[in-house]
C-alpha positions as CSV (number, residue, x, y, z in Angstrom):
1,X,7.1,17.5,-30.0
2,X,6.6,19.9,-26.9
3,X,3.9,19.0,-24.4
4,X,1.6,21.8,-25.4
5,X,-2.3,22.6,-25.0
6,X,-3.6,19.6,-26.7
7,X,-5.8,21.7,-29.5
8,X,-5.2,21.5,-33.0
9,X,-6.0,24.2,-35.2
10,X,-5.3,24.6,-39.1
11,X,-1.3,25.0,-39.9
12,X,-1.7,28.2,-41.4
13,X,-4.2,31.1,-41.3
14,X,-4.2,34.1,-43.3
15,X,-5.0,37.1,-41.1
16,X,-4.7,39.7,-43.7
17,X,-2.7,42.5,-44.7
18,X,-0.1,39.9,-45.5
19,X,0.2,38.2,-42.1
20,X,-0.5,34.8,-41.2
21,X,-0.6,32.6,-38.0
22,X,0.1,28.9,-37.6
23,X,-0.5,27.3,-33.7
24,X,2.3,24.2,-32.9
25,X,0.1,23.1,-30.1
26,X,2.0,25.3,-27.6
27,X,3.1,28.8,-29.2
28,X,1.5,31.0,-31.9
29,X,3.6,31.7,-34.6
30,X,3.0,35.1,-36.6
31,X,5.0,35.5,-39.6
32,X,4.9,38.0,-42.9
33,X,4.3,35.6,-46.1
34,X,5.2,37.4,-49.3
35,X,3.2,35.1,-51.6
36,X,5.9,32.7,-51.7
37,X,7.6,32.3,-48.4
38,X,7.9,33.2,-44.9
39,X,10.0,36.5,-45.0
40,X,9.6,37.6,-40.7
41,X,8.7,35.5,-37.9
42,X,7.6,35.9,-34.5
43,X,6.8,33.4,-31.9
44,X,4.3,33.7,-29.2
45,X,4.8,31.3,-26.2
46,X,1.8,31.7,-23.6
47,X,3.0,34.1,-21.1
48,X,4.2,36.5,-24.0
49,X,0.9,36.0,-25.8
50,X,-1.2,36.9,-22.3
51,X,0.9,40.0,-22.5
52,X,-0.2,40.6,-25.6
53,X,-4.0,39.9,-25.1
54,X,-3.8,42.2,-22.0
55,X,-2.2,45.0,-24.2
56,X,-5.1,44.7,-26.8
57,X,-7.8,44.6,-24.2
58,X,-6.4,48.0,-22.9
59,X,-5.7,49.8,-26.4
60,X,-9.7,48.4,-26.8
61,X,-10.7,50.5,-23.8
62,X,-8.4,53.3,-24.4
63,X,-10.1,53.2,-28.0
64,X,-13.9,53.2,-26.6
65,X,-13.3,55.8,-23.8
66,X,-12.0,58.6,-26.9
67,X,-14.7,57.3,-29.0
68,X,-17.2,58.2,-26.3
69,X,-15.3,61.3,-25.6
């Protein structure tokens, strides 16, 4: 097993809309789950989830500041 953050979380979340997320303790793995089986998969080691997380907390501003304007 990789070295990874040392948190646990549940195996396998529903986020809705038919996607689901499941944490190995050092990436986050997003797949599409078509009520039977994983059909796509996508994993997110740190650095490419930070990118991520930056990306949303600009499409948030970007979001607020046309909301406002």
């Amino acid at each position: 097993m990789k070295q990874g953050l040392g948190i646990r979380m549940e195996k396998n979340v529903y986020l809705g809309d038919g996607l689901c997320a499941s944490f190995d303790g050092w990436q986050i793995e997003l797949y599409a789950w078509d009520g039977q089986c994983k059909t796509n998969q996508v994993y997110l080691e740190p650095a490419v989830l930070e990118a991520f997380l930056r990306y949303v907390e600009r499409l948030k501003e970007d979001l607020k500041l046309t909301a406002e304007g």
